[in-house]
C-alpha positions as CSV (number, residue, x, y, z in Angstrom):
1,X,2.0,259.2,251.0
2,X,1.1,261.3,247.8
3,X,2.5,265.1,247.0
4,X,-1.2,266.3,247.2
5,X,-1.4,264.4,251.3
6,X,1.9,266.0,252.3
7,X,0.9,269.1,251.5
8,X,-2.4,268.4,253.4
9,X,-0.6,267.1,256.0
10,X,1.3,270.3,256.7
11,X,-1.0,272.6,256.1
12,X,-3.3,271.0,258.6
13,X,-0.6,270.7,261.2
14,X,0.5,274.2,260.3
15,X,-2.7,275.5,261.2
16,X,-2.6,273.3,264.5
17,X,0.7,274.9,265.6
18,X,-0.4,278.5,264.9
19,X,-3.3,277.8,267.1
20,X,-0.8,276.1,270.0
21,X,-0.3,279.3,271.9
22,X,-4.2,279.9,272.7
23,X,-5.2,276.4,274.1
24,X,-4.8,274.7,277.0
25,X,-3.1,276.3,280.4
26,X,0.7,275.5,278.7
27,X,2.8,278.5,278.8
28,X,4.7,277.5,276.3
29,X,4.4,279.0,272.5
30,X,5.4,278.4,269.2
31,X,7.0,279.4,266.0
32,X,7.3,278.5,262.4
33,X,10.6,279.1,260.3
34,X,11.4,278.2,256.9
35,X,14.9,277.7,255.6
36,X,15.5,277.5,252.0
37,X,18.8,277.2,249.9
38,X,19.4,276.6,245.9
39,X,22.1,275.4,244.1
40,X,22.4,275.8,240.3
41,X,24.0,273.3,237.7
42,X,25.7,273.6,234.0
43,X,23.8,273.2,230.9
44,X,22.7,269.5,230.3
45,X,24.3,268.2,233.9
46,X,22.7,267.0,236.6
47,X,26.2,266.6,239.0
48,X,26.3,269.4,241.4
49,X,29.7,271.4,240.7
50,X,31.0,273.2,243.8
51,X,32.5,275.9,241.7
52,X,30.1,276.9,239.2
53,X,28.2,280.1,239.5
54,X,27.0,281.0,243.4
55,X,27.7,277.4,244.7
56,X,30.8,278.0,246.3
57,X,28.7,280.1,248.6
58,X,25.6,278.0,248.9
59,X,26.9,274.5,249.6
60,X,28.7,275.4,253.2
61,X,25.7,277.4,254.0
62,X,24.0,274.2,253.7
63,X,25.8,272.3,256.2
64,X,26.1,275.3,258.5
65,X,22.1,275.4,258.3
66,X,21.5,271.5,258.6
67,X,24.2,271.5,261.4
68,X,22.1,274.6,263.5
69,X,18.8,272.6,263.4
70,X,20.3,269.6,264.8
71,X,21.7,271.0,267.4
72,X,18.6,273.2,268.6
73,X,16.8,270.2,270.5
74,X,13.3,272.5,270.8
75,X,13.2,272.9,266.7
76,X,11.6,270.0,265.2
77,X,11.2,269.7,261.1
78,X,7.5,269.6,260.2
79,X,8.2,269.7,256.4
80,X,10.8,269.4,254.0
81,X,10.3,270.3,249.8
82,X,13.0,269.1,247.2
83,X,11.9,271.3,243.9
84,X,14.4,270.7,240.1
85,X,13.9,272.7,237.1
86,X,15.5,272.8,233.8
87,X,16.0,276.1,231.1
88,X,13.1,275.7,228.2
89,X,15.6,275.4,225.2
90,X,16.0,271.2,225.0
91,X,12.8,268.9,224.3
92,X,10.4,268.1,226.9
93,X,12.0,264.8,227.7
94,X,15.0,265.5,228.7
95,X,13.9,268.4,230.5
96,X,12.1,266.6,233.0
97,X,14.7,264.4,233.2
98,X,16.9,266.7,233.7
99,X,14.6,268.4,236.9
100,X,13.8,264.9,238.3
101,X,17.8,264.1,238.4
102,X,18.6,267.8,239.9
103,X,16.2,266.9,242.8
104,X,17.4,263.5,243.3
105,X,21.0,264.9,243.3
106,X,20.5,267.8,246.0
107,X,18.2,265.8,248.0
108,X,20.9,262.5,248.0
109,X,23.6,265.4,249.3
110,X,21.3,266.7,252.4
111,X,20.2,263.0,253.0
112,X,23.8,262.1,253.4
113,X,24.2,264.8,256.3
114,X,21.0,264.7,258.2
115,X,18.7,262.0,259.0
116,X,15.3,262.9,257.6
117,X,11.6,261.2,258.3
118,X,10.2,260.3,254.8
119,X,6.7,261.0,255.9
120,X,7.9,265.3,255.8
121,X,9.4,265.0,252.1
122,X,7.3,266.4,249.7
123,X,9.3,266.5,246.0
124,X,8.4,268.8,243.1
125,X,9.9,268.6,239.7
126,X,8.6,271.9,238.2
127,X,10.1,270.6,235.1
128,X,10.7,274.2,233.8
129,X,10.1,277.0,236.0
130,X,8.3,279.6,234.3
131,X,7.2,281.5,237.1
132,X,11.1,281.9,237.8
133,X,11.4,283.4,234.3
134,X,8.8,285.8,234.5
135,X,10.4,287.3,238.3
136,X,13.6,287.9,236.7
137,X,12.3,289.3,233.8
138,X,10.2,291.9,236.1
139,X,13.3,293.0,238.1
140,X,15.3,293.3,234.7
141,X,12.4,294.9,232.9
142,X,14.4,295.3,229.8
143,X,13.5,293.7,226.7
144,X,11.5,293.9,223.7
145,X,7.8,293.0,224.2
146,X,8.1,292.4,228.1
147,X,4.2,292.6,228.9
148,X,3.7,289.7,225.9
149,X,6.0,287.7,227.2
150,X,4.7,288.2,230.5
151,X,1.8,287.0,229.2
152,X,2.9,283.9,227.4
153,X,4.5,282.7,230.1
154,X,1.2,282.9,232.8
155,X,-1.1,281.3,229.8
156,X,-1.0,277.5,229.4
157,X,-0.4,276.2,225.9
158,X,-0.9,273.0,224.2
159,X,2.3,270.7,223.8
160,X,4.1,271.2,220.6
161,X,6.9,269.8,218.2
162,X,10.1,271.0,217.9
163,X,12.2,270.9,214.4
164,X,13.1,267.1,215.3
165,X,9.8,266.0,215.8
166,X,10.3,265.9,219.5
167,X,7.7,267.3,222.3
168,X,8.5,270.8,224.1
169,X,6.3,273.0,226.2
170,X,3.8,275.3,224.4
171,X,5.3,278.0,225.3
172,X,8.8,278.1,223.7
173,X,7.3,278.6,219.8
174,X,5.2,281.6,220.7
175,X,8.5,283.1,222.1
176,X,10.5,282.5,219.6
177,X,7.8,284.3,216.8
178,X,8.8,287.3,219.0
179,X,10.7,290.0,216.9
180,X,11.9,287.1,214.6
181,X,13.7,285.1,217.1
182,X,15.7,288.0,219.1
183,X,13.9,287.8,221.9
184,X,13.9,284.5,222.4
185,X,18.0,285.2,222.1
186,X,17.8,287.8,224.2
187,X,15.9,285.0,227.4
188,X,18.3,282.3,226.5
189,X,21.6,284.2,227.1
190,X,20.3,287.2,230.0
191,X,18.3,284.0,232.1
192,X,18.4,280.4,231.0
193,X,21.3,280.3,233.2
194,X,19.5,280.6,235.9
195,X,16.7,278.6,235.6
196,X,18.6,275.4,235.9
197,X,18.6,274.6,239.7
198,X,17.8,272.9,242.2
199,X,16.4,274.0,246.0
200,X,15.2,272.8,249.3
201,X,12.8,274.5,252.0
202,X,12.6,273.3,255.7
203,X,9.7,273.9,257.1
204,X,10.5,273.8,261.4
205,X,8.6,274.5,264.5
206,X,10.3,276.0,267.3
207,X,9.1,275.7,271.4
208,X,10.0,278.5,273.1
209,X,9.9,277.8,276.9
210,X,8.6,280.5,279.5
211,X,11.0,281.9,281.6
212,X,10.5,280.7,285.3
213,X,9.3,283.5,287.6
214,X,12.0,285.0,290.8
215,X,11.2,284.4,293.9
216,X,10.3,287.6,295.7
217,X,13.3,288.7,298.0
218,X,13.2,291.1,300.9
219,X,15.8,293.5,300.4
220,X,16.6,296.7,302.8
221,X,15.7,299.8,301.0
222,X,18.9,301.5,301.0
223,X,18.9,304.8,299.2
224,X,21.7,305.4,296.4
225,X,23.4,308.4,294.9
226,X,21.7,309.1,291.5
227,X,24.1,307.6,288.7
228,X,25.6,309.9,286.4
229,X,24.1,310.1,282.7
230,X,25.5,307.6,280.6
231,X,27.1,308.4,277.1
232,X,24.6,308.2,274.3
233,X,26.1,305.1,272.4
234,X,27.3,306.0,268.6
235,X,24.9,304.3,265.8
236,X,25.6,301.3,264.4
237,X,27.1,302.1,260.8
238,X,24.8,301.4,258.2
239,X,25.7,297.8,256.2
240,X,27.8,298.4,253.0
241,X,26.3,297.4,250.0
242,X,29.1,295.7,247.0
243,X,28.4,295.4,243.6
244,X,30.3,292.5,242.5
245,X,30.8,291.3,238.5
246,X,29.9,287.7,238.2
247,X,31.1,285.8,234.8
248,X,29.1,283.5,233.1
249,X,31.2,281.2,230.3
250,X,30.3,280.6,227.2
251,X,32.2,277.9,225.1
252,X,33.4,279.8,221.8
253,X,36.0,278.0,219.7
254,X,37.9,274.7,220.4
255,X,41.6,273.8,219.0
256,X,42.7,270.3,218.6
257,X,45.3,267.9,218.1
258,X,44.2,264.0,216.4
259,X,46.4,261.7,218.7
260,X,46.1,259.2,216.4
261,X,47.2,261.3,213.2
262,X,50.3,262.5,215.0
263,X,51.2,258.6,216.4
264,X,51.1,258.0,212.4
265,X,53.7,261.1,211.2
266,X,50.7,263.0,210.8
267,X,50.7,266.5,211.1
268,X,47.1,267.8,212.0
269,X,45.3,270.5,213.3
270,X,41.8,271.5,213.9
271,X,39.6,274.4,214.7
272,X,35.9,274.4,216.0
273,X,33.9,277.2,215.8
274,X,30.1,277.0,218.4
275,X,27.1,278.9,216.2
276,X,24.6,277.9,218.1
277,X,23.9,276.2,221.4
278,X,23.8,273.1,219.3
279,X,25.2,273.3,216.1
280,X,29.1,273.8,215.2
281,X,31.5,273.9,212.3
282,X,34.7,271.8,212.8
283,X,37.5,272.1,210.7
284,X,40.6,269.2,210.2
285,X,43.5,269.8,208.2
286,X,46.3,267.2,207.9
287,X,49.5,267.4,206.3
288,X,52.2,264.5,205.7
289,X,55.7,265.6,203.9
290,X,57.8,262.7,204.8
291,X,59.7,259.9,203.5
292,X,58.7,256.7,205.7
293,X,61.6,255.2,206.5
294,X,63.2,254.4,202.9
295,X,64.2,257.4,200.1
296,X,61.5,255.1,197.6
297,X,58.9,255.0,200.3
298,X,57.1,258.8,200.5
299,X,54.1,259.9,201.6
300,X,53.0,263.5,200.7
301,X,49.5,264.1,201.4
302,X,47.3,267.9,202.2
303,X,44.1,267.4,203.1
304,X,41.4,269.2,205.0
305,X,37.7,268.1,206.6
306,X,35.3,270.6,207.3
307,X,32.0,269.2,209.3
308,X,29.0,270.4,210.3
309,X,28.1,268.9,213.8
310,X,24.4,269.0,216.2
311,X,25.3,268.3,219.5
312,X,22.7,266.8,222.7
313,X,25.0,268.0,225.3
314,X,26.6,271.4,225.6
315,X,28.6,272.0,222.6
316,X,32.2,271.9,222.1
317,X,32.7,270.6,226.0
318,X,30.7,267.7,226.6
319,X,27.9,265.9,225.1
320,X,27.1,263.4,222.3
321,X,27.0,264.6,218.7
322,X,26.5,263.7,214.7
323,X,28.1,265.5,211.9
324,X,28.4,265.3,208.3
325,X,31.8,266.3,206.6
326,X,33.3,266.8,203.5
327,X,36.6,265.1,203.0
328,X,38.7,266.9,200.5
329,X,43.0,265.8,199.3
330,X,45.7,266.6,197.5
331,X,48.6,263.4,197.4
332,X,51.9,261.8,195.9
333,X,52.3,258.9,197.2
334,X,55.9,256.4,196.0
335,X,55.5,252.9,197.3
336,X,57.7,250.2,197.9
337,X,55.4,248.3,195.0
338,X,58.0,250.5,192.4
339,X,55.1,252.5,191.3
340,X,54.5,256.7,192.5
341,X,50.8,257.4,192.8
342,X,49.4,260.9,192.2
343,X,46.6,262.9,192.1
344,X,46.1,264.7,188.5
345,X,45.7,268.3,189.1
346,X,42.1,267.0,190.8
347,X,41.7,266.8,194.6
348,X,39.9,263.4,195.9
349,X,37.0,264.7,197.4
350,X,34.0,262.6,199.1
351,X,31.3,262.7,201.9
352,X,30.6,261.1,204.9
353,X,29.0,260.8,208.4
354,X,30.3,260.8,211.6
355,X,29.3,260.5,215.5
356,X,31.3,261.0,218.4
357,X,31.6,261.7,222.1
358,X,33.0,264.9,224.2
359,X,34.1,265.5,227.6
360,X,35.7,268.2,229.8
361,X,39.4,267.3,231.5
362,X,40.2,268.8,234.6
363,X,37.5,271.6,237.1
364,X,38.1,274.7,234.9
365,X,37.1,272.3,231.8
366,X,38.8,274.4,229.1
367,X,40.9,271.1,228.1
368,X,39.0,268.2,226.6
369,X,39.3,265.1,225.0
370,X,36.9,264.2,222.2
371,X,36.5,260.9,220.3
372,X,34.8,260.2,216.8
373,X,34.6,257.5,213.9
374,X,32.9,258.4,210.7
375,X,32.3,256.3,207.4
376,X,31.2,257.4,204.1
377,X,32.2,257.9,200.2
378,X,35.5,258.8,198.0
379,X,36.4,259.5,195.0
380,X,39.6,258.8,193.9
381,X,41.2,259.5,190.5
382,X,45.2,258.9,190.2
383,X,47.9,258.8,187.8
384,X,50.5,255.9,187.6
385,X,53.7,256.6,187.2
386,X,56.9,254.4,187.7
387,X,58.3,254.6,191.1
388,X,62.2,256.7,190.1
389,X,62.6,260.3,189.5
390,X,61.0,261.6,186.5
391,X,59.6,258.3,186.2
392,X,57.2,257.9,183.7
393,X,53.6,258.0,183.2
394,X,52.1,254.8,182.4
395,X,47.8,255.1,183.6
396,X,45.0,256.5,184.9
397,X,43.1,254.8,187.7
398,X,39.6,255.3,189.2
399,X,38.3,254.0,192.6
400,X,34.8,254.4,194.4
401,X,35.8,253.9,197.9
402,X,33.2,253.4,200.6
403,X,34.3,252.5,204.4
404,X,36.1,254.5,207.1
405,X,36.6,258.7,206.7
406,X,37.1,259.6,210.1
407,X,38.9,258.5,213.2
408,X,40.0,260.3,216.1
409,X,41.1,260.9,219.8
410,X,40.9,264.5,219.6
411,X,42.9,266.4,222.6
412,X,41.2,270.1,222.6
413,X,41.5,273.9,224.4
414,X,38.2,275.6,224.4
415,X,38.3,279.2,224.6
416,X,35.6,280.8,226.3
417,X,33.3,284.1,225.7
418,X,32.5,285.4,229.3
419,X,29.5,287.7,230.0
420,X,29.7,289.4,232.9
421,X,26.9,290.6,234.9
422,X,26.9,292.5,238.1
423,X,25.3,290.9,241.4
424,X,24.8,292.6,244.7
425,X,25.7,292.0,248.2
426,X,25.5,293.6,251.4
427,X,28.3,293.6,254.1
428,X,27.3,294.2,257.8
């Protein structure tokens, strides 16, 4: 059965129900609920994470819900909607992707607590939930333009292009002409957040039986002392309302360690610095002041890497991502060919191009573990001298070197920039 005959379906049976209580000579009436929880996911993830914004919460309210219609034998499910949505930032692609997989992933949870009849699912991928947008933007009603982009978002739009060449909703480049960009800022950090869910809505019927009538009794009319006037109960105190701050992370700056550097003497370190959702500078530097195992055998090398990186997941934690760097070195090298090999007053400096793969370690996911290869250019000019001390100059020597610039198994601490927003709650 189609989307379109679901909904059919329960609205004609709706409408059936509703009119239960007026036919027939049944005493018995009925009632409709509906029952709706949502769960919210990371940026780019589809894996519901039980400790990520307000779905510490949510998730035992779902089995405490599922578990009270199962019990209550005169409740019977009439209807049941899985929705997904994704925040408007990626191509159009992966967003539905992204809001199909959300859906599948809530409703594979429920299905693996409570038996459900496939002829009451109904599944909507809203694919990006403007509507959503525009309600939180009308209780915040605090930012530049609001009524335009109220507008925007209610008028449909042709698809468009983003800067890759890649589909995206019409919307999104109208919002970002706003104000030159800031208040399409101002929507990606204050709600994006959460627009990337992922809810369910049962739809139940509840019988509610008449109460059987008492038999009349005969009872001796015996006449009582009038009862003295009972205390006026105290009101019930009025439900505490608690404003508590809520912190949203933000992934900031990474610092990393190259395993494989430090296996090979290698002293390294690296810092990453997030500028926007998907871009990133990383910076390498590696320094080697050692003598390898012999007095004639030294290696002394400074070098540093600085890349510029676009990421397709959530940058610095997880994701796939390209880069272009820069390698740039300073060296005196002494073999054990009797010959010392140095750089004349003239880094080696080259290009290259790299891609690699991130991922978070552990539930906070501020360690990581991120691995890259990268290949590209050099050029290398050296001196030749001979391999004692103070030994003597005897060349120069070029080499064009083309094959392998980069290789890593990078271990990484992200440090986060937390917002914090404030949330109500009432206490009874």
């Amino acid at each position: 059965m189609t989307g379109k005959g679901k909904i059919a379906l329960f609205m004609v049976s709706l409408i059936a129900m509703l009119a239960m209580p007026f036919a027939g000579s049944a005493q018995q009436t009925r009632t409709v609920e509906q029952h709706g929880i949502s769960v919210d996911f990371r940026v780019s993830s589809s894996t519901i994470d039980p400790t990520y914004m307000d779905n510490a919460t949510a998730l035992p309210r779902i089995d405490s819900m599922l578990r009270a219609i199962q019990a209550d034998t005169l409740q019977k499910i009439t209807m049941i909607e899985f929705c997904g949505t994704a925040s408007p930032e990626g191509s159009a692609s992966i967003n539905r992707r992204l809001s199909k997989e959300r859906l599948r992933a809530l409703e594979n949870m429920v299905r693996t607590k409570f038996d459900i009849d496939e002829n009451v699912i109904v599944r909507n991928d809203h694919y990006i939930a403007w509507n959503r947008l525009a309600e939180l933007i009308k209780s915040d009603g605090d930012i530049p333009q609001m009524e335009r982009v109220i507008e925007i978002l209610a008028t449909e739009y042709p698809e468009s292009k983003d800067g890759l060449g890649n589909p995206i909703d019409g919307r999104i480049p109208e919002l970002k002409k706003l104000n030159n960009g800031e208040v399409w800022r101002i929507l990606y950090k204050r709600y994006f957040s959460h627009m990337r869910e992922a809810w369910f809505i049962i739809v139940t019927t509840h019988t509610i039986l008449p109460e059987p009538e008492p038999e009349p009794e005969v009872v001796e009319v015996v006449p009582e002392p009038e009862p003295e006037p009972e205390p006026e109960p105290e009101p019930a105190p009025e439900p505490e309302v608690v404003t508590e701050p809520v912190k949203d992370r933000f992934p900031l700056m990474s610092l990393k360690m190259n395993a494989v550097e430090a296996a090979a003497l290698l002293v390294n370190f690296g810092v990453e610095m997030r500028i926007t959702p998907r871009l990133s500078i990383d910076v390498m530097g590696h320094y080697s002041p050692y003598d390898y195992f012999k007095s004639d055998r030294k290696i002394r090398i400074f070098a540093i890497q600085p890349e510029v990186r676009y990421w397709w997941g959530e940058s610095l934690r997880k994701g796939h991502f390209v880069g272009i760097h820069v390698p740039v070195a300073g060296f005196n090298v002494q073999l054990s060919d009797g010959y010392r090999y140095q750089d004349p007053n003239r880094a080696v400096w080259g290009v290259g191009a790299s891609y690699g793969y991130a991922m978070p370690l552990g539930k906070r996911g501020n360690w990581g573990v991120e691995f890259t290869i990268g290949v590209g250019y050099m050029n290398i000019v050296y001196d030749v001298y001979e391999g004692v001390h103070n030994g003597k100059y005897l060349r120069t020597e070029k080499l064009n070197y083309v094959g392998p610039t980069r290789l890593g198994v990078n271990f990484s601490y992200i440090i986060d920039l937390r917002k914090k927003e404030n949330r109500t709650k009432t206490i009874e």
